[in-house]
C-alpha positions as CSV (number, residue, x, y, z in Angstrom):
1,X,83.1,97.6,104.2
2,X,85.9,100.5,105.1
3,X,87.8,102.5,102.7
4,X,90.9,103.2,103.2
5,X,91.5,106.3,101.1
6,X,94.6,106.2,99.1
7,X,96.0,109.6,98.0
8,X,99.2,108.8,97.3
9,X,100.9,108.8,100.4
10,X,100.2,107.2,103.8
11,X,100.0,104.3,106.1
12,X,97.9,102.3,104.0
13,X,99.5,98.6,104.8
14,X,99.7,99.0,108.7
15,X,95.8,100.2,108.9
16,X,94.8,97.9,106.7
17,X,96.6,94.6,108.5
18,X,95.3,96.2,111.7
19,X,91.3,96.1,110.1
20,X,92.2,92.5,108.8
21,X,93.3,91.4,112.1
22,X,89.8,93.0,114.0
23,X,88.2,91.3,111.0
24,X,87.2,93.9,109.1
25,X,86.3,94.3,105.4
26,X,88.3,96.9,104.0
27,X,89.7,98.0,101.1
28,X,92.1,100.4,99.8
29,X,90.8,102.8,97.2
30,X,91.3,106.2,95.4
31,X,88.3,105.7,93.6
32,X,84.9,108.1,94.1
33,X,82.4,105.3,93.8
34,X,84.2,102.8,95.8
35,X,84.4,105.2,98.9
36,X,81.0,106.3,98.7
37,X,79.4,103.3,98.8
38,X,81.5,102.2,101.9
39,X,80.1,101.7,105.6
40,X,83.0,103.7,106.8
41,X,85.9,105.5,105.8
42,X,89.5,106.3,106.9
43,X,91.9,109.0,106.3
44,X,95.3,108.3,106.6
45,X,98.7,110.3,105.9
46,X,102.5,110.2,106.7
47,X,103.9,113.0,104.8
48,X,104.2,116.5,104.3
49,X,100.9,118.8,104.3
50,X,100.9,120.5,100.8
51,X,102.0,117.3,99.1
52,X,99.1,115.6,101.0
53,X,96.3,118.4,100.0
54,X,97.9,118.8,96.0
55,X,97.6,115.0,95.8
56,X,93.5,115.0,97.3
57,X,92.9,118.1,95.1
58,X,94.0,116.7,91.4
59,X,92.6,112.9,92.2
60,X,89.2,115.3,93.3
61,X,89.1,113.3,96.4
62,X,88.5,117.0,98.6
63,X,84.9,116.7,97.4
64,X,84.7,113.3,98.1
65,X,85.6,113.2,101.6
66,X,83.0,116.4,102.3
67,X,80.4,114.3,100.6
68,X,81.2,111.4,102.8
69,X,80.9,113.8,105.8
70,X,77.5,115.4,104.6
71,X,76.1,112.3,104.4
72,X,77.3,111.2,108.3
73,X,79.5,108.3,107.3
74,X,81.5,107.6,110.1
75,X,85.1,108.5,108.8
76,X,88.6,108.3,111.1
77,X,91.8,110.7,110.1
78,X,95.2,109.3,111.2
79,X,98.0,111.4,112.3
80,X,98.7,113.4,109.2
81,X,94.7,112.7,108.4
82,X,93.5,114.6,111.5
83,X,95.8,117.3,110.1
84,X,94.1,117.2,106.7
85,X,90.8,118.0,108.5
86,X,91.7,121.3,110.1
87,X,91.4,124.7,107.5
88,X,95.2,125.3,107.2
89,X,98.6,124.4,108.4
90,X,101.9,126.4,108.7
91,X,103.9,123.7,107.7
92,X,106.8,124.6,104.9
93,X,104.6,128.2,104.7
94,X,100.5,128.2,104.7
95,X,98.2,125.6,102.7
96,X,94.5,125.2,102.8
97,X,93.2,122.0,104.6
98,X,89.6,120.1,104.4
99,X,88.4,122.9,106.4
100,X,85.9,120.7,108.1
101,X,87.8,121.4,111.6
102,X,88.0,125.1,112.0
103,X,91.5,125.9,113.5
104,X,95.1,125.9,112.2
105,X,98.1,122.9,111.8
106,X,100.9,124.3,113.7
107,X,104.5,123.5,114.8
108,X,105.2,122.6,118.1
109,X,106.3,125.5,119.4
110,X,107.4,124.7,123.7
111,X,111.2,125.0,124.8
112,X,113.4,122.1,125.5
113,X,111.8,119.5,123.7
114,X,112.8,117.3,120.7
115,X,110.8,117.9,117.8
116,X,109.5,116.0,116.0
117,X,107.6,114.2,118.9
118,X,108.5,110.6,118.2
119,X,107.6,107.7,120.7
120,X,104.8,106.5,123.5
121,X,102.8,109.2,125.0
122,X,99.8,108.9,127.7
123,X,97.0,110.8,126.6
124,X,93.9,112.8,128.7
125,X,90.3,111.4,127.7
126,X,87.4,113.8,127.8
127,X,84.0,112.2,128.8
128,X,81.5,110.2,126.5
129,X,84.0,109.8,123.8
130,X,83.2,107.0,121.3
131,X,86.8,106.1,120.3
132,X,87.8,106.1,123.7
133,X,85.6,104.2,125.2
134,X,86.2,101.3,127.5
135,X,90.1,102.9,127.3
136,X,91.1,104.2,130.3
137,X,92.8,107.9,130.6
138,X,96.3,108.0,130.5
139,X,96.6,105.2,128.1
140,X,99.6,105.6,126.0
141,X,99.6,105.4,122.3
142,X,102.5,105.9,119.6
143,X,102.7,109.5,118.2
144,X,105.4,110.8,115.3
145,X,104.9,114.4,114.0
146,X,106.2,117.9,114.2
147,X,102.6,119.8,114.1
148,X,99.4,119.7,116.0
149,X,96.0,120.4,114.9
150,X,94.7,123.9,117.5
151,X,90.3,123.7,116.8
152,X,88.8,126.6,117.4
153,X,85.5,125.2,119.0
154,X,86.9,123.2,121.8
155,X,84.1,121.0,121.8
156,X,85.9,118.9,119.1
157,X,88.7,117.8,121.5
158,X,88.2,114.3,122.4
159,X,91.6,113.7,123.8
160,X,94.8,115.9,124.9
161,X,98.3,114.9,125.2
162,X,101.4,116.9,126.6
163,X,104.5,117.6,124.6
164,X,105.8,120.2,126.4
165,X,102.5,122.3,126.2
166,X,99.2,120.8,125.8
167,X,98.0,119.6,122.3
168,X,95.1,118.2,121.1
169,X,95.5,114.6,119.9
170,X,91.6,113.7,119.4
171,X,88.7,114.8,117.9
172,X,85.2,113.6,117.5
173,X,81.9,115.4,116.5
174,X,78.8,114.4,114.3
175,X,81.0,111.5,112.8
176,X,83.9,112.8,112.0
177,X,86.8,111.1,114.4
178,X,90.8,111.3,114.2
179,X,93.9,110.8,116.3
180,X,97.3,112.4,115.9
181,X,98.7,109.5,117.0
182,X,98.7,106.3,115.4
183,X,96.4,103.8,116.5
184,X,97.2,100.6,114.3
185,X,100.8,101.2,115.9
186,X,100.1,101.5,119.5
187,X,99.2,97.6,120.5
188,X,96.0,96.7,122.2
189,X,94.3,100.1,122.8
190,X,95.3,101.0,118.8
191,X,93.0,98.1,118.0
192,X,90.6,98.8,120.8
193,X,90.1,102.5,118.9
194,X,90.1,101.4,115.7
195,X,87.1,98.6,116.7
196,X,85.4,101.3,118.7
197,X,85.4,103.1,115.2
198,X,84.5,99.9,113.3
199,X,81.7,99.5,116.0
200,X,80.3,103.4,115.7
């Protein structure tokens, strides 16, 4: 079973009918017990930041999602979700994340390019990746967001894309995996990286 987490805001349909289609179990929950007891959990978010954190915060979710992590259950962030995980973001002033990704959230910041970054982008792979694998590098997946995630310890990066500077749209350590982009919107490869999650 997957939970989807449901804090109020996020792409909760499209990731579930993606799951469905890979034939996955899953359900869509904002409940404690529910999540905890699941095989794997997913993050998801479309939104602003601060909306996104006060809506975890007062349904206590915050200290769900760090007990899920504690207790190595796999769990995948999606675009705003990835964002979620890092300890802050500049977005509309400064917020307090999840702080399980040491680093900041922060605007794109490169001349000459429309922001927010909207459409297909290819995307660099780093080696012995489990969400990537079987994908080859430069695959493209669907992206849509003003802000990027910037870890401190590189050793999270499991991907990079370029949007007029380099960005990291991946991570993955100790079973904690997200994309910036959007996999259950980017065709074949969005499933392959979602099953690849399903199967980790």
């Amino acid at each position: 079973m997957i939970a989807i987490i449901d804090y109020g805001m996020g792409n909760l349909a499209s990731v579930n009918g993606a799951l469905h289609q890979l034939g996955y179990d899953c359900i869509i929950s904002d409940n404690s017990k529910e999540i905890l007891a699941a095989k794997k959990v997913i993050l998801p978010g479309v939104g602003a930041f601060a909306d996104a954190m006060n809506n975890i915060k007062q349904k206590g979710l915050d200290q769900v999602i760090k007990q899920v992590i504690a207790a190595e259950v796999p769990i995948l962030g999606i675009c705003l979700g990835l964002q979620l995980l890092f300890s802050f973001s500049e977005e509309n002033g400064y917020y307090e994340g999840l702080n399980i990704v040491n680093g900041g959230v922060k605007r794109f910041r490169a001349q000459g390019i429309k922001v927010p970054h909207v459409g297909w982008n290819n995307i660099v792979i780093k080696p012995s990746q489990v969400l990537f694998k079987g994908i080859p590098d430069h695959t493209y997946f669907y992206f849509v967001h003003s802000y990027c995630g910037i870890p401190q310890d590189k050793s999270w990066v499991a991907a990079v894309c370029n949007y007029g500077e380099d960005f990291c749209c991946a991570i993955e350590k100790s079973k904690v995996y997200a994309t910036q982009f959007h996999p259950e919107k980017s065709g074949y490869w969005g499933l392959k990286v979602l099953r690849n999650f399903g199967e980790s």
